[in-house]
N, C-alpha and C positions, 0 to 999 in steps of 0.2 A: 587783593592788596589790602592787607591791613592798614587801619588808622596808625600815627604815632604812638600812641600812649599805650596800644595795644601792644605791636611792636616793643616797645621797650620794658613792657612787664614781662613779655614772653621771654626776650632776651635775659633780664634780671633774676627771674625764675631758674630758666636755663642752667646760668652759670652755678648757681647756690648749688642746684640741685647735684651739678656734675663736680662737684666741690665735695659736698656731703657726700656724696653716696659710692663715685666713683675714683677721683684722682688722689686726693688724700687716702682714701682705704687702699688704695694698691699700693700706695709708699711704705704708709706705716707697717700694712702686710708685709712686704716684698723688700722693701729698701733700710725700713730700721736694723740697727747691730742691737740686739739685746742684751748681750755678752760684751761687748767696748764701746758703745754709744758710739754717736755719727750716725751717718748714711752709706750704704752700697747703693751704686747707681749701673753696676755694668750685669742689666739682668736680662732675660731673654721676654722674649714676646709673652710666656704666661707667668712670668715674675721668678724664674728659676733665675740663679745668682749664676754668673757665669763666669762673672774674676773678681775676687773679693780686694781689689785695688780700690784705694780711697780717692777721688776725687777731692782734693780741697779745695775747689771753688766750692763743691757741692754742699761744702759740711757750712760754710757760710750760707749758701743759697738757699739749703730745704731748710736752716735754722729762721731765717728771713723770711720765707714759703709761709710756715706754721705759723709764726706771729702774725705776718700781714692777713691770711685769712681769718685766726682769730679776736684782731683787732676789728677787723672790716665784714667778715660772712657769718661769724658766730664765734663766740667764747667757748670754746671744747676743751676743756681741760687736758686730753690727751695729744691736742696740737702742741701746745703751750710746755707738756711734759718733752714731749721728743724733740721740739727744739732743745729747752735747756738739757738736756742730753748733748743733744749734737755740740752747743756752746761749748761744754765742759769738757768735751773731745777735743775740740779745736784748741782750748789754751790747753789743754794739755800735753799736745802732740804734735802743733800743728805750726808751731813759730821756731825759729833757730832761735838762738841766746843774740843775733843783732839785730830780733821783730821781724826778721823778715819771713814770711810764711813759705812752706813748700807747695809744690803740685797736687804729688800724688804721697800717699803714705799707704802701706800696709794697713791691714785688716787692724790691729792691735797700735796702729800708731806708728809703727818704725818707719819715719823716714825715705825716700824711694829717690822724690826728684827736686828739683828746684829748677825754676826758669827764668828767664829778666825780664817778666811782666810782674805788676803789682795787682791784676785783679784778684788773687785769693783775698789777699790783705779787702778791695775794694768791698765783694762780697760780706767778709768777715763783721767789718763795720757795718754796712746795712742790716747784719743780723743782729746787732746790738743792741743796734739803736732800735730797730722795732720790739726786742724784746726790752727795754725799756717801756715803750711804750706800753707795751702790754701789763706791765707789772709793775710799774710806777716804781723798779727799778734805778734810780740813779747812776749807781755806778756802772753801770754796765751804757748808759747815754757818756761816760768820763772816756770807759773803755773803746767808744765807737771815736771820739774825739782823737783819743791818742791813735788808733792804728791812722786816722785821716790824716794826722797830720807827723806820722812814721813813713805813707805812702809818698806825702810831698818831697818828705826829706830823702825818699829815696830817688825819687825822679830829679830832685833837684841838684842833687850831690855826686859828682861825676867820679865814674870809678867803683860806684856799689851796684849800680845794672851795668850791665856788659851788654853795648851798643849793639843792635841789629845790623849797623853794618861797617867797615874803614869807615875812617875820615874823610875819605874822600868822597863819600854819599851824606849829604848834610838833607835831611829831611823829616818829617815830625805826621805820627800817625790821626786818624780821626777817630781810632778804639778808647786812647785813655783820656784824650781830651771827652767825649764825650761820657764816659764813664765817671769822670769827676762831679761832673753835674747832677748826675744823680746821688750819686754817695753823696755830695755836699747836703744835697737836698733831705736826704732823709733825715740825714745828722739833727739838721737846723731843727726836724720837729720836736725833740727833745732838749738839747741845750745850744746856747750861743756862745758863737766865736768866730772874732773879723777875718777870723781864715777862710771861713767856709762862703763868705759872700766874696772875700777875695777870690777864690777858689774859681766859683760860677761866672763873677767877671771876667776872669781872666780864658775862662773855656768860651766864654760868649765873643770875645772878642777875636779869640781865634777861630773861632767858626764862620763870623760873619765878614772877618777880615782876608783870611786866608783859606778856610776849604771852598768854600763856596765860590764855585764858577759857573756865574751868569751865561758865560760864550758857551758851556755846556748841557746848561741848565740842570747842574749835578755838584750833587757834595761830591767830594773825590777822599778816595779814603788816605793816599799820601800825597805830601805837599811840601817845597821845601820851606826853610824856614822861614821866609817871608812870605808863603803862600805861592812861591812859582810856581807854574804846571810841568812838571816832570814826566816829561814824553817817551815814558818806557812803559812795560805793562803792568809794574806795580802803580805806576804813576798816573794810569788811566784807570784805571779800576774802580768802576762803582760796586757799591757793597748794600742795595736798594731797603733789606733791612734794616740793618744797620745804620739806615741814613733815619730812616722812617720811627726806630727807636728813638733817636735824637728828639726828630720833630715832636714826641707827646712828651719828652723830658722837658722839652723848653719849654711847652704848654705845663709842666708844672711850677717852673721856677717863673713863670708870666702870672699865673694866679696867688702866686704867693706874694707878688709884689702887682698887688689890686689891678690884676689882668693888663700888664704895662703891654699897650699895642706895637712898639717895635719889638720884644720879643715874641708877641702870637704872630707879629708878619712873618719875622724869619720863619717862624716853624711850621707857621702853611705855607711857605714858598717850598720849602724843602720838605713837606710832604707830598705835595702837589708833584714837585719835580722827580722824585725820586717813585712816587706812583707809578709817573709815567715809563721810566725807564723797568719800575719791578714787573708790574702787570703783565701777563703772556695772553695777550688777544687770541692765540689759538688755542691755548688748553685750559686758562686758567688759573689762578692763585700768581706769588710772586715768584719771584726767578730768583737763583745767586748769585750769579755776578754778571757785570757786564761790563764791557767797555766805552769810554765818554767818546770813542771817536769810531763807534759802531766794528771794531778790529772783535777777532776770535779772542776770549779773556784765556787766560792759563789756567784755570784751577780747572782739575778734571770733572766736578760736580758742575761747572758754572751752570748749566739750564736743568739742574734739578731742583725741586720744591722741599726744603728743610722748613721742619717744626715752626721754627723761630719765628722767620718773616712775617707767617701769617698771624701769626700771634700780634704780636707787633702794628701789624695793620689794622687788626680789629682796635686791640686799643685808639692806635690814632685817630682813625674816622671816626672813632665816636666820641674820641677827647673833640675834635676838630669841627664835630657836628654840636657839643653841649657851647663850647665858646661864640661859633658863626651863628646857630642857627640854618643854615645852608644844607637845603637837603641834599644838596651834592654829594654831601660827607654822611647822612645816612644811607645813600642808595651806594656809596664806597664798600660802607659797612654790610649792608644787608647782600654784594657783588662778594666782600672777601670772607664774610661768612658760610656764604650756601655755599661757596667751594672748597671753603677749610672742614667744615663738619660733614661734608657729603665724602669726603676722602683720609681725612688724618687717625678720626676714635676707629678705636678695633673693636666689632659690634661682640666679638667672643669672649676677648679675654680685659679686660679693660684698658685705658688708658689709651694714648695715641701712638700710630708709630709718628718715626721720627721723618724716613727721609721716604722720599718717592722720587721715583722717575719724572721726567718733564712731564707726561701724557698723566699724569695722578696715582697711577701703579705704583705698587709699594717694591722698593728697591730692596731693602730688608727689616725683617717683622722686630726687630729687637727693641725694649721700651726704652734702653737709657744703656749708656756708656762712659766715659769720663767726659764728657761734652752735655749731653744730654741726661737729663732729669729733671728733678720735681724742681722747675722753675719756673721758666715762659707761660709755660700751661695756665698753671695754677693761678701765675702773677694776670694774664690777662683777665682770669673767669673772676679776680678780686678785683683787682681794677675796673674789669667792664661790669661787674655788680654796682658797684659804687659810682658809677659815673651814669648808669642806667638811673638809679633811685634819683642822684641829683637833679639829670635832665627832667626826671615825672616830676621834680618837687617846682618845677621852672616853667612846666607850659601853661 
């Protein structure tokens, strides 16, 4: 058993190294467009392109990708070039004439889909604002400001998203509420505006008012508008990722506001709780879905092991461990570690797959799809670099 410090240089090592050497060189290979800027993300397991269909979340997210690694893992000039690519794709292609962004567009731009969520728009902004950051940028921290608060006015303005469900289902998700918090958040590192603390307020308040049920000891991912418990099986549905995403979001908006201890409670309660429902005591890593009142959940994948969660967990334990101190939250870490890197990278061709069977078997070898790409990955191996160096700079 290794010491601490050992421990988290190996990890910090780790990340950089699989940064450098292996996740970003398979993008920039594989997923850059050379010919119309952006990202392909739907490629096959050795990087062959298999539908030149644009994801736009992606075109925000691998722009986001390359900044944050090179703000935080290393300055490479050529992260830094393939984002502002991708940016320049995205305003050019990627907004209707009322801000509102599409799905999916064609290889060259044209248009495909639009949907009534606002996460491309969410994505979009967090790529701004870190390429800001990176290039001391301005305008482009203005341009992260307006798509934030184009998102508000779209959520807030009844009649421009076309509701999920009649009127006669009154209930409110925990995807955008928690997605605000972090787009507020990155926003904030670049420029101010009482929107963006309104913003985080107003998501903290509904998390801790309304999703959150103690009787279940689980975030629930619908809820109605008061927070009711809605006894169908949308309405019981934990989403143990997803929950456990939250949890290191709120550990960043608790350090930004001099480690306020009622937001780190919330977010180790709700990583603790949602731990416990993700973790598979017989195989290992977290699980997709589950139900608060232990019923069969509906989605066909529910006890399969996707990308995302583990990613996700690794962050939090170790956000959860640099705040407590509580080796609880490193032997989490070093628990969803050895079963995320013993089963996700592909030792042949690089990068990870995505989804696996419950038992760790890979369900299908493909790297990315309109869902999957250069993001979780990448964002954990930055994030857990940087939270690794701060915990050595702390014991």
């Amino acid at each position: 058993m290794m010491d601490t410090r050992t421990y988290l240089n190996y990890w910090a090592e780790l990340y950089k190294t699989d940064m450098l050497t292996n996740i970003m060189p398979f993008w920039l290979r594989y997923g850059v467009d050379k010919e119309h800027g952006g990202i392909y993300t739907c490629v096959a397991r050795n990087g062959e392109l298999m539908d030149s269909t644009k994801s736009v979340w992606f075109q925000g997210r691998f722009a986001f990708t390359c900044c944050y690694a090179y703000n935080n893992i290393e300055a490479r000039p050529e992260w830094l070039e393939a984002a502002k690519s991708t940016l320049d794709f995205i305003e050019e292609h990627c907004f209707d004439r009322n801000g509102r962004m599409y799905f999916e567009v064609a290889a060259d731009g044209t248009p495909l889909r639009m949907r009534r969520y606002v996460f491309s728009e969410s994505f979009a902004a967090i790529a701004m604002a870190e390429y800001a950051l990176a290039t001391g940028d301005k305008s482009y921290a203005e341009k992260a400001l307006k798509i934030f608060k184009d998102m508000r006015h779209f959520l807030q303005t009844p009649g421009i998203l076309e509701p999920k469900y009649l009127p006669t289902v009154q209930a409110q998700g925990h995807s955008i509420t928690m997605i605000l918090i972090n787009v507020a958040s990155r926003i904030k590192k670049v420029i101010n505006d009482p929107e963006l603390d309104e913003q985080i307020d107003t998501s903290l308040h509904a998390l801790k008012s309304y999703f959150i049920h103690p009787e279940f000891k689980a975030l629930l991912e619908t809820v109605g508008p008061k927070g009711e418990f809605i006894d169908t099986i949308n309405g019981r549905t934990i989403n143990p990722g997803h929950c456990i995403e939250t949890a290191w979001f709120l550990l960043d908006v608790a350090m930004d506001r001099n480690q306020d201890k009622d937001i780190i409670d919330l977010a180790l309660t709700i990583f603790n709780w949602s731990w416990e429902w993700g973790w598979d005591p017989q195989y290992g890593g977290i699980i997709n879905f589950r139900d608060c009142k232990n019923l069969p959940p509906q989605d066909y994948s529910q006890d399969m092991k996707f990308w995302w969660p583990q990613t996700e967990a690794i962050i939090a334990s170790l956000y959860a461990y640099k705040i407590t101190k509580d080796p609880k939250y490193l032997q989490k870490h070093r628990q969803i570690s050895e079963w995320t890197y013993a089963h996700f990278p592909d030792p042949q061709y690089g990068e990870w797959f995505g989804y696996l069977h419950r038992d760790g078997s890979v369900a299908q070898p493909a790297k990315g799809n309109l869902f999957k790409g250069p993001f979780h990955i990448p964002r954990m191996m930055t994030k857990g670099y940087t939270l690794c160096k701060e915990i050595l700079t702390e014991l």
